[in-house]
C-alpha positions, 0 to 999 in steps of 0.5 A, a space after each residue: 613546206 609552202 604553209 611553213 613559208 607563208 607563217 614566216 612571211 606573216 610573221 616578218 610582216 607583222 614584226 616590221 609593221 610593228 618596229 614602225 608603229 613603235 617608232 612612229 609613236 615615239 616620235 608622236 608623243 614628244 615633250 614640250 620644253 616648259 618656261 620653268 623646267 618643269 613637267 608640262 602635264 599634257 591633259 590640262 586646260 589651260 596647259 599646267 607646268 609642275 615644278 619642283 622647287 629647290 626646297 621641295 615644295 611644288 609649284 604648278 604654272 599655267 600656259 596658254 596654247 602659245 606657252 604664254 603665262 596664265 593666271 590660275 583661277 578656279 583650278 585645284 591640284 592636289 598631288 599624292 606623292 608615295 614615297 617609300 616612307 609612306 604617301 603623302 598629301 600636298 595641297 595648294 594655295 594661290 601665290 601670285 599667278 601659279 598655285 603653290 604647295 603648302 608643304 614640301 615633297 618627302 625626301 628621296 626620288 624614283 617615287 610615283 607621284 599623282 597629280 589631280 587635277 580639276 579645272 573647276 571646284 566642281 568637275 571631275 578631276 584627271 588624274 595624271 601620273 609620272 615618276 619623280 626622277 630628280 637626277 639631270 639628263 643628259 642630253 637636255 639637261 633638265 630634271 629627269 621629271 620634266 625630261 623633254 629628250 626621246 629616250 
């Protein structure tokens, strides 16, 4: 009986000890609203914004630490997009201070999209991964994708 009540009491200790790793994770990895509306893609130096355009086409914005514009200078993307119909390959070309897609996303949404990126033409490129959910949430009213409520 005692042994019985020593694994209940174990087991209703891990389990609030992770109901409140849970929680505090949650609260540690909160997304930060973008200029443009966009993804701000957290692993990227300086920060990148990824944004979809009204015609589809992406365009990536960069950011200092303080959220100020910065111009692109030696970075590279490209983004991979696999859509139902098969994936596809974006490249991008300077335009004004960001860096634009030269061709546009493939109809649809609710896709995994892969952004590369590499600060120089030489270094090893990140890849960092989210799914494309156009729809508008609710409570910050921005594109699911760039999404920066907690839920």
């Amino acid at each position: 009986m005692k042994t019985n009540l020593r694994i209940l009491t174990v087991a209703v200790a891990l389990c609030i000890g992770l109901f409140t790793a849970t929680a505090a994770d949650k609260h540690d990895h909160e997304h930060k609203a973008t200029p443009k509306g966009g993804r701000l893609l957290d692993k990227t130096k300086p920060h990148a914004e990824f944004v979809v355009e009204k015609d589809r086409t992406v365009t990536i914005n960069f950011y200092n630490h303080d959220m100020k514009p910065v111009a692109a200078t030696t970075q590279k993307v490209t983004v991979i997009a696999d859509a139902k119909n098969g994936k596809a390959t974006l490249q991008f070309d300077k335009k004004g201070d960001s860096l634009a897609s030269k061709t546009k996303l493939p109809e649809g949404e609710g896709y995994n999209v892969v952004v590369q990126f590499k600060q120089t033409a030489e270094a090893k490129p990140s890849n960092l991964r989210f799914k494309l959910d156009m729809s508008i949430c609710g409570g910050c009213k921005r594109a699911e994708y760039g999404c920066t409520c907690d839920h």
